[in-house]
N, C-alpha and C positions, 0 to 999 in steps of 0.2 A: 686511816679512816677515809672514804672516799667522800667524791664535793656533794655527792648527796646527802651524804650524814653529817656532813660540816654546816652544808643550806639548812639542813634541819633544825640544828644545834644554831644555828644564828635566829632562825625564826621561835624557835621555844626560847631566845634571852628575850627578845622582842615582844612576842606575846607575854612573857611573865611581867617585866616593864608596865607594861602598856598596862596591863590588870593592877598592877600595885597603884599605878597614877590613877586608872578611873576609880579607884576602889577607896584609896586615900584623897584624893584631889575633890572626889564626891562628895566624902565625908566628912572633911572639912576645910575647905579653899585651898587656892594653892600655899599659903601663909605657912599652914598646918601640913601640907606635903612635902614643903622645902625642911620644915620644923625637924618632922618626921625621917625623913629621909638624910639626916645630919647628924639625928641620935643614931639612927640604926643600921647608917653605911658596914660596917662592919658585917653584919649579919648579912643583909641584902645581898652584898655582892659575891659573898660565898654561896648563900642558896642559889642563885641567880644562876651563875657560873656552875656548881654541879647540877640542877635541872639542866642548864643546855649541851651540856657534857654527857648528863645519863640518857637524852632524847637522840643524842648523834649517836650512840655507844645502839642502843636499841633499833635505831633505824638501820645499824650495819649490819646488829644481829639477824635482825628478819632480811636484810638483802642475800646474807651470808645464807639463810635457813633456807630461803626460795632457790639458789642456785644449789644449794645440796641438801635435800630432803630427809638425809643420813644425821644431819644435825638435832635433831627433836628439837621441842618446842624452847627455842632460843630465847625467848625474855616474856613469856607467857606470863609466870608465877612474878620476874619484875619488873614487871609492865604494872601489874596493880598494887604491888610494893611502893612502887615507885607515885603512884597515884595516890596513894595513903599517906604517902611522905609528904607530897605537896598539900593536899589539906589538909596535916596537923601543920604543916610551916605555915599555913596563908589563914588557919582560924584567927589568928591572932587581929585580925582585919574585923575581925566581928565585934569588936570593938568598938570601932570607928560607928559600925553602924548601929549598932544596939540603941544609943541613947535614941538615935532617929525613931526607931521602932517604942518607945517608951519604956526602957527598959536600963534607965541606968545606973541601977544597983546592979546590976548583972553587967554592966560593962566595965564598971570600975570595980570587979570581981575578977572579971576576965584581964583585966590592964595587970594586975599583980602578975599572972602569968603567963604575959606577953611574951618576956623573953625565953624561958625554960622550953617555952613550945615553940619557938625559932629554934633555938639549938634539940630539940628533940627533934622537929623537922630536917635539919640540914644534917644530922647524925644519921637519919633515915637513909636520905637521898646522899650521903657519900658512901653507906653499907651497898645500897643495890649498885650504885656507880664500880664498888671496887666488884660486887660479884661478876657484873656485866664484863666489866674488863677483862678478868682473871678467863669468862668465857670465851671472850676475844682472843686470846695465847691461845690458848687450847686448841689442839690442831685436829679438824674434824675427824668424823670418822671415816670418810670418802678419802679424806690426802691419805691416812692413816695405813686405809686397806691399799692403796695406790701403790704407799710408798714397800710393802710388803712381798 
């Protein structure tokens, strides 16, 4: 992976961080983020870690795609895979805010499936992570025809 797709891959842990703190921290002090974040280390740090994994994977693909044109559309279809993935993993944050908006029969609805929708999220974002990879190996068509 080149230090571009690595710089990537460290800025999407950081951006994701950063959104779980204003988003939990918002919602309910920091009490409730430290609370939070002690039940659900477990889950966290794997979506965390395959998000900035499938953003470094993606950022090589399109490096890969612009230096050879012969690769077709390199993370197109899991680019918004992978976009789907992250907002069934981060609903569960709606939660947090629901009661705020008056709504908390719907949030202590949604808190029962909290967890099922982290691990449906993180099951998401390690399927496009292994696709993306597997595209990775795959030896374009440009080396392909080269090596011929």
């Amino acid at each position: 992976m080149s230090g571009r797709a690595a710089r990537a891959a460290g800025v999407a842990a950081a951006a994701m961080v950063a959104f779980y703190v204003a988003v939990v921290g918002w919602a309910g002090g920091s009490a409730h983020l430290a609370d939070q974040a002690r039940a659900d280390w477990w889950l966290l740090v794997p979506v965390i870690g395959a998000f900035a994994a499938q953003v470094g994977v993606m950022v090589e693909l399109r490096a890969r795609h612009a230096r050879h044109h012969g690769l077709g559309s390199a993370g197109g279809a899991a680019s918004g895979t992978s976009a789907a993935g992250m907002v069934a993993c981060c609903a569960h944050h709606i939660v947090e805010l629901a009661p705020i908006a008056g709504l908390t029969g719907f949030a202590a609805a949604l808190n029962d499936v909290r967890i099922p929708v982290m691990v449906a999220g993180l099951a998401l974002n390690l399927a496009v992570l292994g696709a993306g990879v597997h595209r990775l190996r795959r030896p374009s068509p440009v080396a392909v025809a080269c090596a011929a």
